[in-house]
N, C-alpha and C positions, 0 to 999 in steps of 0.2 A: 504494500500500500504506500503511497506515495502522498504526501498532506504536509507540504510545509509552513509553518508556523508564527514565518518571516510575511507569508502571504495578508497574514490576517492585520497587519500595520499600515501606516498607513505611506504610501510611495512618498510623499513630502517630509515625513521624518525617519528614515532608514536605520540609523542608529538605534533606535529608542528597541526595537528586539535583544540587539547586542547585551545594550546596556540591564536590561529585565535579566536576560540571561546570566549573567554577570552578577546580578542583584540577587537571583535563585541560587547560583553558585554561592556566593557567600555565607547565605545563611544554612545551606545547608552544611560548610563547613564547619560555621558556629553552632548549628546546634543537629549532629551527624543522627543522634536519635530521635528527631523529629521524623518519624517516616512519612505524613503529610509531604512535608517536603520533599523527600526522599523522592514519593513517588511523582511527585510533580515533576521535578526533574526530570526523573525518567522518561518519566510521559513527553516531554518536551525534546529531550533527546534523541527519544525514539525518531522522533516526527519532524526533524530538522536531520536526520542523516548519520547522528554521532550515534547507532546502535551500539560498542563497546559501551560507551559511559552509558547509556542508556542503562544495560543489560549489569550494573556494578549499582546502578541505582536503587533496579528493582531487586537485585541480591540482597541488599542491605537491608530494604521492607522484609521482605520473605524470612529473613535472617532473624527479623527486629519481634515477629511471632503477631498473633492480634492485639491489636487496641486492648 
């Protein structure tokens, strides 16, 4: 499946994906057992191309056990 991510922005501010992405990245450094975020991430990575980080994302959910 193919659905990029970047699509859903808007062409006059190109950055503002980067910068979200970058913004997701962070916190889930800061806070690694949020799996909320985790799987956001993932989810986003899937769907922009980056499968590995995607697929280290949702590891770390699955890892993380239920809510």
């Amino acid at each position: 499946m193919t659905l990029n991510r970047r699509d859903w922005y808007p062409p006059a501010r190109p950055g503002d994906f980067e910068d979200h992405l970058r913004a997701l990245e962070a916190a889930v450094r800061a806070a690694p057992q949020h799996t909320r975020l985790q799987f956001l991430l993932g989810y986003t990575c899937y769907f922009i191309g980056r499968r590995v980080q995607a697929r280290q994302a949702f590891e770390a959910v699955a890892a993380a056990g239920p809510d």
